[in-house]
C-alpha positions in Angstrom: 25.9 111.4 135.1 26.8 107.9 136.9 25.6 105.0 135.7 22.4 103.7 138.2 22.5 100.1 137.5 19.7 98.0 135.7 16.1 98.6 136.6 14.5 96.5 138.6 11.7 94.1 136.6 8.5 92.3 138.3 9.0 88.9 139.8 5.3 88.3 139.6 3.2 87.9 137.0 0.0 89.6 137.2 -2.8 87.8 135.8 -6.1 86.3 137.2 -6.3 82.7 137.7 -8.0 80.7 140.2 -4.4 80.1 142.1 -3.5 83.9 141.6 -6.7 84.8 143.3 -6.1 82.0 146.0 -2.8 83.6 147.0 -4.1 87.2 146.8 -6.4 85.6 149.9 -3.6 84.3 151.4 -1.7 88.1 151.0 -5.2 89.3 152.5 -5.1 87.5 156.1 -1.6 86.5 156.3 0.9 88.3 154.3 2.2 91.8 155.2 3.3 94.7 153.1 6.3 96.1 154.3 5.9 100.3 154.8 9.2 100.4 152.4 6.9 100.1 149.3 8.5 97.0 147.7 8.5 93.6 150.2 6.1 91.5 150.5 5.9 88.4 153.1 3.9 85.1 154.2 4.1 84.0 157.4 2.1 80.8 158.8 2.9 77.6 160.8 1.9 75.2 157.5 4.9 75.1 155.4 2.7 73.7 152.5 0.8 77.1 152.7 3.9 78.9 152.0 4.7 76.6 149.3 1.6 77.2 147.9 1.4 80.7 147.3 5.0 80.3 146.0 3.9 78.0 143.6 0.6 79.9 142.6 2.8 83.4 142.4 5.4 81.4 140.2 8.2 82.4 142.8 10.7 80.6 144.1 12.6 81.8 147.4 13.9 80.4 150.8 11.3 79.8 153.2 13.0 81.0 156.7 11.3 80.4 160.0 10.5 82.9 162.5 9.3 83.2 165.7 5.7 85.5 166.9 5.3 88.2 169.4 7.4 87.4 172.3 8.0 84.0 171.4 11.7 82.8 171.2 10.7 79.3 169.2 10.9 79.2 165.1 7.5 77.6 164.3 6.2 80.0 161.8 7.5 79.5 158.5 8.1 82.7 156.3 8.9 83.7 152.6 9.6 87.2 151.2 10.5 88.7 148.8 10.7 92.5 147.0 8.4 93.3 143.9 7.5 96.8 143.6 5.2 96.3 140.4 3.3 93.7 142.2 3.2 96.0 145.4 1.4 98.3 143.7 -0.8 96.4 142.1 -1.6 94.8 145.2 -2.0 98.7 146.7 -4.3 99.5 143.4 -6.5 96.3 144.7 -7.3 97.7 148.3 -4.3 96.1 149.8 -2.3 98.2 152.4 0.8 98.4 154.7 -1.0 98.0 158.5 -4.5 96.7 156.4 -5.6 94.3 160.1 -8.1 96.7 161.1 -8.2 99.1 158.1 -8.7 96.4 155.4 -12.0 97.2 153.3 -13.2 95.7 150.2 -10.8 94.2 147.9 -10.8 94.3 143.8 -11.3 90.6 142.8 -13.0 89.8 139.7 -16.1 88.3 140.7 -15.5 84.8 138.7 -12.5 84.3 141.0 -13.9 85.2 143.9 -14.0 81.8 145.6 -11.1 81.0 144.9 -9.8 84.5 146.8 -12.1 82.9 149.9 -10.3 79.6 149.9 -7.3 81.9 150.5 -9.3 83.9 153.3 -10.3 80.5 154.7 -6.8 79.1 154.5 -5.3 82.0 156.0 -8.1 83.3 158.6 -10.6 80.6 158.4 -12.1 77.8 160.4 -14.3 75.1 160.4 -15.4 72.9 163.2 -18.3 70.0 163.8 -20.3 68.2 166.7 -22.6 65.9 167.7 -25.5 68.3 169.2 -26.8 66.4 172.5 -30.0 68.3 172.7 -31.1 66.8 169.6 -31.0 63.4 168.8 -29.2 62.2 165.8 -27.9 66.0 165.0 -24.7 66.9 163.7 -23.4 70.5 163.4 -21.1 71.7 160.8 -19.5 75.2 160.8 -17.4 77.6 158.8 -16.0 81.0 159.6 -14.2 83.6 158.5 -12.3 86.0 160.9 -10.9 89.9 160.6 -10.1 92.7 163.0 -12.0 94.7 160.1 -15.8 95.1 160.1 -15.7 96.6 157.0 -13.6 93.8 155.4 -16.4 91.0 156.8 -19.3 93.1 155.8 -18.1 93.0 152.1 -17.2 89.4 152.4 -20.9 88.8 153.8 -22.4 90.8 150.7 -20.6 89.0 148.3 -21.4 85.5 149.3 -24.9 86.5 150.2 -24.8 87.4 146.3 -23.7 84.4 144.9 -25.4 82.1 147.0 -28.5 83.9 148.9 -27.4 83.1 152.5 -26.8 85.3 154.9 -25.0 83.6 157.8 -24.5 86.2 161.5 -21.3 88.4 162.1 -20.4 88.3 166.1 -17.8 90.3 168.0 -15.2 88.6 170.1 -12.1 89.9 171.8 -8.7 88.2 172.9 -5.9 90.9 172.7 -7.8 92.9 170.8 -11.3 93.0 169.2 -12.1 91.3 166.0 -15.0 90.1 164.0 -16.3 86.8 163.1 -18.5 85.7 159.5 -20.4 82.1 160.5 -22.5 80.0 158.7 -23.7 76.8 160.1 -24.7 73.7 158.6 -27.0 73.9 155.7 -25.2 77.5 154.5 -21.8 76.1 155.6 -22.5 72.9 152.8 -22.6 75.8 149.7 -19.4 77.5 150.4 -17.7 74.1 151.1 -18.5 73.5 147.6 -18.0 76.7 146.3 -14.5 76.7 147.8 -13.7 72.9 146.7 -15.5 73.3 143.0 -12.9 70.7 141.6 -10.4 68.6 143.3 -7.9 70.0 142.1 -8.0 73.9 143.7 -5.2 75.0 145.4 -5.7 74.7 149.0 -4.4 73.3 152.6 -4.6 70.3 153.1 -5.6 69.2 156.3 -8.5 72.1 156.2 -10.1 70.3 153.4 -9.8 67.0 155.0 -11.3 68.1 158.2 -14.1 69.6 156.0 -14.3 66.3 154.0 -14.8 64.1 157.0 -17.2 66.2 158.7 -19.3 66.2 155.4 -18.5 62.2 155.5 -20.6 62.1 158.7 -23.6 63.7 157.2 -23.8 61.8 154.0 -22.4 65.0 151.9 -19.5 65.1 149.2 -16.7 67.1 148.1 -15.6 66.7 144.4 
């Protein structure tokens, strides 16, 4: 019988944390499972988001760049690499090969779950602010979360709504296809900013957080 070589052993290691959970968001909205049942990648145009969920996985590997859809420039940074023991694991959480539209709730343990939605926000998340004309001295602050999954945003909607007791409105919007946004404005929007920034020292993107930070500035509100 020949000899089949060494076996392979887990480049990941799998235990909850606030930074584990942060890049299991990240895997949620912008990683992909390849169908071959062992690779796993990141791609997204902030190279210290690729770095991050490097450093949070505790891998190390080249970050290439890549190009999107018909696009012939390199401006997406990517990283990958094969772990079938954390593939699994990742399966064994509700994560999938093809999971845009078919992603549904995911297994986080509900301490960390925050920390998982700084990942979602960082990945598929936005936040944006205004000076409302129609009333004087009003400024608007937003955050969103956004899936080609209804059942994904429902559960992320129910699990906020139990930590916190707000509710915020889903809409339906449609570029190339149709996806599904979770909003909460102002007042709502002010928890999870502090939910998601509970120390200064989370893992996170950078220039979200400062958007978020001066926005909050303006209204006499604080980040830790």
């Amino acid at each position: 019988m020949g000899n089949r070589g060494p076996k392979p052993k887990p480049k990941v290691k799998i235990k909850w944390s606030s930074d584990f959970a942060y890049a299991i968001g990240l895997i949620t909205t912008d990683g992909n499972l390849s169908p071959d049942g062992r690779h796993i990648n990141l791609t997204s145009k902030d190279i210290e988001q690729v770095k991050n969920f490097q450093k949070a996985l505790g891998i190390n590997y080249k970050i290439g760049k890549k190009s999107r859809g018909s696009g012939k420039e390199k401006k997406y940074f990517v990283v990958q690499f094969g772990d079938m023991f954390f593939y699994k694991f990742l399966n064994g959480i509700g994560l999938y090969k093809a999971k845009s539209k078919m992603i549904g709730p995911v297994k986080i343990p509900k301490k960390y779950f925050f920390d998982f939605l700084r990942g979602v926000f960082d990945g598929d998340g936005y936040s944006y602010s205004y000076w409302d004309k129609r009333w004087r001295s009003s400024f608007m602050i937003y955050i969103g979360f956004v899936s080609a999954s209804r059942t994904f945003i429902d559960w992320l909607q129910n699990n906020i709504f139990e930590e916190l007791t707000i509710w915020g409105h889903i809409t339906t919007a449609k570029k190339k296809s149709q996806y599904f946004q979770l909003k909460y404005s102002k007042h709502e929007a002010i928890k999870i900013f502090r939910k998601l920034y509970y120390s200064n020292q989370v893992m996170h993107l950078s220039r979200k957080r400062l958007k978020i930070k001066r926005a909050l500035d303006i209204v006499g509100e604080k980040l830790l």
